[in-house]
N, C-alpha and C positions, 0 to 999 in steps of 0.2 A: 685503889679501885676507883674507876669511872661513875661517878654518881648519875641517876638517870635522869636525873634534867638537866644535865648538860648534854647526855646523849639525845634527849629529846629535842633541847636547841638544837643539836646539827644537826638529827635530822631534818629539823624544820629547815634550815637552811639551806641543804640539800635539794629540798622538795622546791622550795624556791628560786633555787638558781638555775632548776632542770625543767620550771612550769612552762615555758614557753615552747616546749618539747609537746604539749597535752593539747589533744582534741576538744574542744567545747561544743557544745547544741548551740543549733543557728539563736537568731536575735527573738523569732518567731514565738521560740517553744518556752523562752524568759518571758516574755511576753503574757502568752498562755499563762503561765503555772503564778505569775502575779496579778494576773485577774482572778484567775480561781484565788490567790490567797487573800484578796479583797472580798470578794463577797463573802468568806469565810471573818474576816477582819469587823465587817458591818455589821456581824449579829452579836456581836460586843458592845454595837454602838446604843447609847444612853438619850434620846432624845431630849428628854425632860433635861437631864444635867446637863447635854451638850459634851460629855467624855464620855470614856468606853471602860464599861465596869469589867472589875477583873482587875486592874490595874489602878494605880494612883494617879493624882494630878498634874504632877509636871511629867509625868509618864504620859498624858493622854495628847501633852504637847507635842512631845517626840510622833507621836501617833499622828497629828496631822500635818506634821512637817513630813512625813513619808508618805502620804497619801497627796502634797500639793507637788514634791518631785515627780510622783507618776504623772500631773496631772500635766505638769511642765512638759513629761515626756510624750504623754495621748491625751490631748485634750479629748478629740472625740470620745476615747471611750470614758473616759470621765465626766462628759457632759453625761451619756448613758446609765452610767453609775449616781449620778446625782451628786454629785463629790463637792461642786462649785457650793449648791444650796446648804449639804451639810455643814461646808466650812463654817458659811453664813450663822447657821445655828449656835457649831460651835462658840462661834463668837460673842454671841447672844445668850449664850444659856454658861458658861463654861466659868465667869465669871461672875456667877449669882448664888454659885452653890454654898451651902451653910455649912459649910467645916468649916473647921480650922486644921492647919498640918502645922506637927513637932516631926522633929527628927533627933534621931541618937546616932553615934559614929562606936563600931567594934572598934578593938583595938587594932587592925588593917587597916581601918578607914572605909569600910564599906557602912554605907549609910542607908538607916531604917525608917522610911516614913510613917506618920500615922495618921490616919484623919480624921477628929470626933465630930460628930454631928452635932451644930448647938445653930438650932431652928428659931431660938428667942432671939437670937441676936442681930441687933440693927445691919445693915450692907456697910457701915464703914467699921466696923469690931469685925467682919467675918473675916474681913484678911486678902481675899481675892478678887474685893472691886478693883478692875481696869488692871488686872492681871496681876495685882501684887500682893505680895504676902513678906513671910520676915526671912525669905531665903532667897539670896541673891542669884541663887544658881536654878529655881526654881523659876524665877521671873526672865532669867534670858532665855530657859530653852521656851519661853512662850514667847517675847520677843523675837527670836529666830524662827520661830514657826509660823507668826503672824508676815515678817519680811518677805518668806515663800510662798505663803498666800497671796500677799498682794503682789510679788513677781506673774502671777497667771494672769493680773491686769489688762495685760496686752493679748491674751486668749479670749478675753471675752471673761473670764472665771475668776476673775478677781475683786476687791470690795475696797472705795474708795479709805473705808475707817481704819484698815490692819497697818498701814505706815506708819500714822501719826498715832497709834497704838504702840508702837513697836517703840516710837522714837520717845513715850509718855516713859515707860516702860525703863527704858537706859536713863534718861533722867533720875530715878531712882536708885537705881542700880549706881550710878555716878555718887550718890551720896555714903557710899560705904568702902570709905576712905579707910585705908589699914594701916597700924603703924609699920609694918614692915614693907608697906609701897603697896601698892595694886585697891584692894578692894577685899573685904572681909567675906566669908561662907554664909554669914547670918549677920539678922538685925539685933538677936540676945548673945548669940554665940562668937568670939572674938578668935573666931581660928582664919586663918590667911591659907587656902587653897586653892590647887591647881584649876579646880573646874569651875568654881562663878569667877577666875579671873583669864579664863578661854575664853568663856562666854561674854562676859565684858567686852574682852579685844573682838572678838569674831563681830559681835553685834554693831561695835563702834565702824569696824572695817566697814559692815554690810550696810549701814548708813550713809558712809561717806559714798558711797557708792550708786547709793538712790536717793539723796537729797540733796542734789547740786547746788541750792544756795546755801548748805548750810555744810560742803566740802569738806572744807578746810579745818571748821570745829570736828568734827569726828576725826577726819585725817589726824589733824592734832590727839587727840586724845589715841587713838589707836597707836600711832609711832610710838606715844611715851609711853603704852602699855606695854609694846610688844618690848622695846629696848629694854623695861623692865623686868618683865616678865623671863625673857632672857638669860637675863645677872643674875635671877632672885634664888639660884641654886637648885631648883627645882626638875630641871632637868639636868640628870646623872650623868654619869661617866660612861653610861652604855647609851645614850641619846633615847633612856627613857623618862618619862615624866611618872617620878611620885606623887606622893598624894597633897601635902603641900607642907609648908613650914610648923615649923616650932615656934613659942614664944619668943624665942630669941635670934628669928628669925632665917631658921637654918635647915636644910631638907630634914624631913623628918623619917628619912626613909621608909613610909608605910608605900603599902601596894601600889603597884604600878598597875593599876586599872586601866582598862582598854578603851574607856570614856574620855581618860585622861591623855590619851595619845590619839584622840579622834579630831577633838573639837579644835584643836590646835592646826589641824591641817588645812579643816574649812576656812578657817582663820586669817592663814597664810593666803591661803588664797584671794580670799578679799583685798586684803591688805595690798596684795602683789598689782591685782587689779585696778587701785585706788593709786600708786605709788610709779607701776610701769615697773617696778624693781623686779626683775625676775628671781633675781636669787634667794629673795623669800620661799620661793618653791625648791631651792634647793637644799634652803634648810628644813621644810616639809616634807620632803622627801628622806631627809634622813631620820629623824621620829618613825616615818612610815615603814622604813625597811626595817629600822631596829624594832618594832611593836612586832611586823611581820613574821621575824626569824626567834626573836624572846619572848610572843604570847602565842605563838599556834603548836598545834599536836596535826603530826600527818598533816600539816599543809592546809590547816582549819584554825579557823581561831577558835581560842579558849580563854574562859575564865576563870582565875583559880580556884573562885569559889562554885563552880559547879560540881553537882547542880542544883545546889542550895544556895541560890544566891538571893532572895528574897524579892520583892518587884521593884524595888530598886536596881540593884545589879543584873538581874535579867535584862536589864534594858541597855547596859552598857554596849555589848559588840557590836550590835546594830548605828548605834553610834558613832563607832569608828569606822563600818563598814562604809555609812553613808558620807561619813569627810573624807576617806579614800578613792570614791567616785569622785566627787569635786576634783581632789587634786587631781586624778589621772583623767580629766575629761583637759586641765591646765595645761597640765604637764606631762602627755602619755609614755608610760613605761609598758612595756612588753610582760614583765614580769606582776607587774602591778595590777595591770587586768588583768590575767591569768590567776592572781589571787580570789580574785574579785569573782570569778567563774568559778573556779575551783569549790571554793565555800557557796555560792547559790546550788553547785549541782549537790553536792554534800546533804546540803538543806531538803531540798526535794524528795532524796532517793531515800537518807536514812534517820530526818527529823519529824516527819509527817505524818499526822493520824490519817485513817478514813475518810473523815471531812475536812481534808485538808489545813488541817491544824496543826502550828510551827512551835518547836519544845525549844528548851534553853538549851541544849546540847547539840550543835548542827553536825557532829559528827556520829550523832547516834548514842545508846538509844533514846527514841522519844520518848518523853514523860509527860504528863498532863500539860497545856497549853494555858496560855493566859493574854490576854491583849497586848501585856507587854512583852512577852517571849516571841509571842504570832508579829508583832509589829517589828520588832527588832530584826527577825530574819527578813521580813518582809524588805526591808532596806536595804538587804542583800541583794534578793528577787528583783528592787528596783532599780540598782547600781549596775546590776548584772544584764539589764536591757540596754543603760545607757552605754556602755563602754565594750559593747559585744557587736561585733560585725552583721551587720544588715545580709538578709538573703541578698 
């Protein structure tokens, strides 16, 4: 007997290989429907914190690294939106706030933040001056989000502080040397996984890329992560990325999260850019197909923990959705934006409340929204303007 998720694989594969057969809505109506999910986006927004409640802290990173790609894409209407000044704030307020975050790992590997509020405590015990804390993977998605801000530089929208933030940032992050190569998940925790060492290589790429004198130092460190990263077993025999090794340094076959087959792609591509090597994209591209045709239902990505995936995991697809624009703006596949469309129209027609409000499920049905459910589609909506044909 045919098990159903292998029938569910082909038919994802099916849908895949026939997308470029499929109508999509002009550049316009993407356009539209990801302004309306921004102003819907900003009434989450937390002045005083500088994040967007609803959602956690390295969650509120991913949230303005999707709001500085629109801005990359319309500045105008972002100047109208206010987008620029909020950044600003963000960045002022975002790392003053008095938590502290722990985090627990299921036995998947999906991970649970939590953040107690302790308001006696000095700014260097709180964990989050200058964006750090004791989680590696926490501090690059703010590192990668602060580099897209300061990309809007040259729009006029950008802040001369978010580079040398960004570059403050990896410096740290460089200190959490693992005995099985790469770089450790935590500052207490000595597990060796897939995503603070994405984020590493991606960050190091994105560097070598915007600090010309200092090239060659990222260049270097990025080559020996990726050659690393590579070998470390990590990526399977299906060209997916588990969750990350074991003590004795060996895949540890936990969930193939969709987070984990994202930040790899953005990755590549930096690197590819920093190097000239194209065929970095062509090993990006093979992560991408395999995530494509082994994580989606009906031609949608999915999560397997939905739609209980806590604010942690809500935020994963949107994550891949946004390193899949990157590649395919690098490298364009036919098929590849037509995924890209396929899942924003999804979004729209049968994840969305009333007020326009974006659930963890983009294939339907909607369930309650949260900043980081709304922001994660959101990155579809914003993926799906870049890579979609102009009227």
């Amino acid at each position: 007997m045919v098990s159903p998720s292998l029938i569910r694989g082909l038919a994802s594969r099916a849908v895949f290989l026939i997308s470029s057969q499929v109508n999509f809505k002009p550049q316009t109506e993407y356009q539209a429907n990801t302004l309306a999910a921004i102003e819907t986006l900003q009434g989450w927004y937390n002045r005083a914190s500088g994040l967007w409640d609803t959602t956690g802290w390295w969650n509120s990173a991913n949230v303005l690294t999707a709001l500085a790609d629109f801005a990359a894409l319309h500045p105008a209407a972002s100047r109208e939106l206010g987008l620029a000044e909020m950044m600003q704030n963000t960045y002022m307020q975002a790392q003053k706030t008095t938590v502290q975050a722990t985090k627990i790992l299921s036995f998947t590997g999906l991970p649970t933040s939590t953040y107690f509020r302790v308001p006696k405590l000095g700014i260097s015990q709180r964990g989050f001056d200058d964006f750090l804390n004791d989680f590696y993977d926490d501090e690059g998605w703010w590192a990668l989000a602060l580099i897209r801000a300061h990309d809007l530089g040259v729009l006029g929208l950008g802040d001369d502080r978010y580079l040398p933030q960004a570059e403050e940032i990896f410096e740290d992050m460089k200190k959490g040397n693992s005995t099985c190569g790469g770089i450790y998940w935590s500052k207490k925790v000595k597990y060796t996984n897939a995503i603070a060492n994405e984020l590493y290589l991606s960050t190091a790429a994105s560097l070598a890329n915007r600090v010309p004198e200092k090239k060659d130092y990222y260049l270097d460190i990025a080559l020996a992560q990726w050659d690393w990263f590579k070998n470390s077993g990590m990526i399977n025999k299906d060209n997916l990325i588990n969750d990350g090794l074991t003590d004795d340094c060996e895949n540890n076959r936990l969930q193939t999260w969709t987070y984990n087959q994202g930040v790899i792609l953005g990755a590549l591509v930096e690197l590819s850019t920093a190097t000239g090597d194209l065929s970095l994209l062509d090993e990006a591209t093979k992560i991408a197909i395999a995530a494509i045709t082994h994580l989606s239902e009906d031609g949608v990505l999915y999560e397997g923990c939905e739609p209980r995936c806590g604010a942690d995991g809500a935020q994963f697809k949107g994550i891949f959705m946004r390193n899949l624009h990157y590649l395919q703006k690098a490298k364009p596949s036919e098929p590849i934006k037509n995924f890209i469309l396929r899942n924003a129209d999804a979004i729209w027609a049968k994840d969305r409340s009333e007020r326009n409000e974006l659930g963890i499920t983009w294939n339907g049905p909607y369930v309650n929204a949260t900043a980081g459910t709304h922001s994660s589609a959101l990155d579809v909506l914003v993926g799906a303007i870049a890579v979609s044909s102009p009227v």
